[in-house]
N, C-alpha and C positions, 0 to 999 in steps of 0.2 A: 146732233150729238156734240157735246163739246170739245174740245181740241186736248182737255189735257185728259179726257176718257180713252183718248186714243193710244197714251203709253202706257206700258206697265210701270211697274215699281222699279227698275232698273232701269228707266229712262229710256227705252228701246222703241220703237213704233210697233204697235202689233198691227196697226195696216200699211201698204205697201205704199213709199211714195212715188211718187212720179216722176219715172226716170229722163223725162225731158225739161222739167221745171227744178227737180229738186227739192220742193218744199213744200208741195201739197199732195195730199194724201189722195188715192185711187177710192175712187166713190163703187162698191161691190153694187153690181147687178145679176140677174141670171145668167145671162149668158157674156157679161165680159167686166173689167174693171174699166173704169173713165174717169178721165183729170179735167175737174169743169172750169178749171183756170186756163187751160192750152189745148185742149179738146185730145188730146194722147189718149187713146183705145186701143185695149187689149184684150183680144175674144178668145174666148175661151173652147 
């Protein structure tokens, strides 16, 4: 998916970023999100 599919129309992120990087976006799984820049996992 591309990077600017990822904001809405008011420049906002509509997925989560990654609260240890900053700047890349949490990749949605079943059961958790994951930052495949710094490996930060969050289960859900």
């Amino acid at each position: 998916m591309p990077r600017h599919e990822l904001y809405n129309d008011d420049g906002d992120a509509e997925r989560e970023l990654c609260p240890r990087c900053g700047d890349s976006f949490l990749a949605q799984h079943d059961d958790r999100q994951h930052c495949g820049k710094c490996g930060y996992t969050e289960w859900e």
